[in-house]
C-alpha positions in Angstrom: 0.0 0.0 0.0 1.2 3.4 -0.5 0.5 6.4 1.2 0.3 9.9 -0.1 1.9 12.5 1.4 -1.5 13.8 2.8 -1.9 10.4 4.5 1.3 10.6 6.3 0.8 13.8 7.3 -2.3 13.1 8.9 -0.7 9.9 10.3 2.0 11.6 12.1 -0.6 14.0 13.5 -2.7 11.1 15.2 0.5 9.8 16.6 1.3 13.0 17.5 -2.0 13.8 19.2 -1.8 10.4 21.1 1.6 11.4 22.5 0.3 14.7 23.9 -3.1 12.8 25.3 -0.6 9.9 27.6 1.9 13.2 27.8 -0.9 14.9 30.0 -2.1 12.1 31.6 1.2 10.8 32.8 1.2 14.4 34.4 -1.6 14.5 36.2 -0.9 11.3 38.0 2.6 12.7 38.7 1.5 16.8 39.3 5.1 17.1 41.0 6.5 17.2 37.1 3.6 19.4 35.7 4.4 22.3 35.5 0.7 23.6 35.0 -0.1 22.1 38.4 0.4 24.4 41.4 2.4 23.2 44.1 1.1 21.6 47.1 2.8 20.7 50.2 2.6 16.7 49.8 3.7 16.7 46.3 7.3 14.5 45.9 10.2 16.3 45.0 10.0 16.6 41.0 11.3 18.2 37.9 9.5 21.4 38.1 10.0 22.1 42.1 12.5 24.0 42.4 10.6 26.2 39.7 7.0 26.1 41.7 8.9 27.2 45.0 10.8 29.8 43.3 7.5 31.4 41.9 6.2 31.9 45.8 9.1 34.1 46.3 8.0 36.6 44.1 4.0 36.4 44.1 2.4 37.0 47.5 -0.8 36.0 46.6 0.4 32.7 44.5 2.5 31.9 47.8 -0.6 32.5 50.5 -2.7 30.2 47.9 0.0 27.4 48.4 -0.5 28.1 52.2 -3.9 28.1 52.4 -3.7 24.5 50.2 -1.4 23.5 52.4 -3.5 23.4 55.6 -1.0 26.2 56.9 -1.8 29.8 58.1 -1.5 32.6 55.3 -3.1 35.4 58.2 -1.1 38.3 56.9 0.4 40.7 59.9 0.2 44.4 59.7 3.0 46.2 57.6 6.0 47.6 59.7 9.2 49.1 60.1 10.3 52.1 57.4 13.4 52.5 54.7 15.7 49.3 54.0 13.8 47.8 56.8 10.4 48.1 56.0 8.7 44.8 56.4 5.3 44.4 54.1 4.9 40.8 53.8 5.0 39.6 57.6 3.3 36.4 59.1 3.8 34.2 62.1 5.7 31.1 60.5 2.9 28.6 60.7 4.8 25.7 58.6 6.1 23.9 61.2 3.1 23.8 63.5 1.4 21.9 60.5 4.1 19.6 60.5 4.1 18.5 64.6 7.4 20.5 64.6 7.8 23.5 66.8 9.8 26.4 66.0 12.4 27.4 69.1 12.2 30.0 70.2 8.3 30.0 69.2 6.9 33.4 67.7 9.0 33.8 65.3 7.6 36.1 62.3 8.9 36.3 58.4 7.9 36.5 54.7 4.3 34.1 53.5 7.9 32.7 51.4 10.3 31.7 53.8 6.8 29.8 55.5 6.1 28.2 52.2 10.2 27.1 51.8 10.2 25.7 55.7 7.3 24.1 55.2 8.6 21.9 52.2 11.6 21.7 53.3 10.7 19.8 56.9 8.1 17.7 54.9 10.6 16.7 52.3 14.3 17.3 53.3 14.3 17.1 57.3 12.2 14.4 58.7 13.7 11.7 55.6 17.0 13.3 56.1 16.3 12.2 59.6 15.1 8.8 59.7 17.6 7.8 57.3 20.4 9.2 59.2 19.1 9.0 62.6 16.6 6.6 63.1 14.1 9.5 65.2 12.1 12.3 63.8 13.1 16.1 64.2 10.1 17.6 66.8 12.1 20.9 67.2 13.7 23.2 65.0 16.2 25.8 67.1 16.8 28.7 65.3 18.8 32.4 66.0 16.3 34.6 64.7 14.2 35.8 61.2 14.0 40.0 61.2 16.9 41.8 62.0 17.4 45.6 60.8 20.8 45.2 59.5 23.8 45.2 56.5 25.3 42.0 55.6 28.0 41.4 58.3 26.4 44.3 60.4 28.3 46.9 59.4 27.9 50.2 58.6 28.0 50.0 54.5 27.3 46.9 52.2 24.1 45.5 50.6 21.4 45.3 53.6 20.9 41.6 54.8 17.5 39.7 54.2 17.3 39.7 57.4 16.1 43.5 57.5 13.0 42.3 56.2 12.4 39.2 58.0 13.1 37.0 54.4 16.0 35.1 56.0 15.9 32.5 58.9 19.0 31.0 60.4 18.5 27.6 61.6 21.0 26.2 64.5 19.7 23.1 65.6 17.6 20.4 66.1 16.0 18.1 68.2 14.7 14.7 67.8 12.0 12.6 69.2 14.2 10.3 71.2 15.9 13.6 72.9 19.0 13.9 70.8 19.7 17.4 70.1 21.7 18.2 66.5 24.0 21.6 66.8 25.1 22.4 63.3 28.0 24.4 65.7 29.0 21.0 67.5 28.4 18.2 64.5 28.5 19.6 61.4 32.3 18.5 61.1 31.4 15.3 63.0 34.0 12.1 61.5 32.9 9.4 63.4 30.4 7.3 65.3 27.1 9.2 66.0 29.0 12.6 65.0 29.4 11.2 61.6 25.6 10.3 61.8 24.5 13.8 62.9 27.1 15.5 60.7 25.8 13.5 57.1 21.8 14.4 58.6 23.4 18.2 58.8 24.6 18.0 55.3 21.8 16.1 53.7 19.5 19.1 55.2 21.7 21.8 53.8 21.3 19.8 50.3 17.7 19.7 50.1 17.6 23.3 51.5 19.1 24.5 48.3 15.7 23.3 46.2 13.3 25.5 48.8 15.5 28.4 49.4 17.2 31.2 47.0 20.5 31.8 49.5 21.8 28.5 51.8 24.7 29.3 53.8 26.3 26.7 55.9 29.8 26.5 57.7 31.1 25.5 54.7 31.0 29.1 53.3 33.0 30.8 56.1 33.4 31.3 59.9 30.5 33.8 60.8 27.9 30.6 59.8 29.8 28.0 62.1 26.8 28.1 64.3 23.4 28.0 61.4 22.4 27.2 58.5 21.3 30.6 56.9 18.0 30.2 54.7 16.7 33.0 52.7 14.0 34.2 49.8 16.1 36.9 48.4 14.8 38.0 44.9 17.6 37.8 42.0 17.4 38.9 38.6 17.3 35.5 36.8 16.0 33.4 39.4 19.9 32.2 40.6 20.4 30.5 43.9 23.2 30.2 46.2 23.9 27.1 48.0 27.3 26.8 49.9 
């Protein structure tokens, strides 16, 4: 039989068609690699994530929808704080409450995105990081602070720190279920034994960090983060992420 060249032209658009039909159902059984299919919290890691989360950075009202999805407070707090430090987007950071994990010291207020990024980032970095390296899930995350009007190093000149307004949160430690506590000051450079346990959980955190947040510091980068992990939303031209 032969085929005209109208025939095989309407062949390969059947074929064609039937690819994009399974395309788009393979996708909505597996919404973690749509990338038409907003985020939610219990979505796997997948190959538009990293994407998704950096989307809540820069749209309030797409981030407070994931929120709101999510089971998780988007209750906006009034505007404060003036100049470099002028806070708009504030919240109580609610993300961890929905995951049975309290925030130490509790209270602790920052951007709807840094909520959206800890709340992923417990769900899908922390508590497997822990069981896997641990054996005990994280209850408590310790941390040194979110808002802090202040330059980068806290000096008088430089580029102001994300921390001005409350977009940054550094994380020093954690606890686990069966009373371990992880320091990232004390084990991140752990070589043996349980150290070496509690130093790969440390790492493995940092690593999946890097997908949720635009900036991840660790005391890998230099001396003034021996003590945290520093997480933050900053806003780049580009989209770039920093993860040391």
């Amino acid at each position: 039989m032969v085929f005209s060249a109208f025939d095989r032209l309407g062949l390969t658009l059947l074929i064609l068609a039937c690819l994009f039909v399974s395309a788009r159902a393979w996708l909505r059984d597996h919404p973690q690699h749509d990338p038409w299919t907003p985020l939610a919290l219990d979505d796997p890691p997948g190959w538009t994530t990293s994407r998704k989360l950096a989307d809540l950075r820069a749209n309030a009202a797409e981030c407070r929808a994931f929120l709101d999805r999510s089971g998780i407070s988007a209750t906006a707090l009034t505007p404060t704080g003036a100049g470099a430090c002028r806070r708009e987007d504030r919240k109580v950071l609610a993300s961890p409450a929905r995951l049975d994990v309290s925030l130490r010291p509790e209270g602790a207020q920052g951007t709807c995105g840094i909520d959206a990024a800890l709340g992923w980032w417990l769900r899908h970095g922390v508590q497997p990081a822990a069981q896997a390296a641990l054996g005990s899930p994280v209850i408590a995350v310790e941390h040194l602070g979110t808002a802090n009007c202040r330059r980068i190093g806290g000096g008088d000149d430089g580029n102001w720190s994300e921390h001005a307004t409350g977009n940054a949160i550094d994380i020093a430690g954690f606890v686990l279920e069966d009373g371990r506590r992880i320091s990232v000051r004390r084990d991140w450079a752990g070589e043996s034994g349980e150290a070496q346990d509690a130093s790969a959980f440390l790492h493995m955190v940092r690593d999946s960090a890097c997908t949720a947040f635009a900036t991840v510091l660790s005391p890998d980068y230099n001396a003034a983060h021996a003590d945290h992990l520093h997480l933050d939303q900053a806003r780049r031209t580009g989209g770039w992420t920093a993860c040391r």
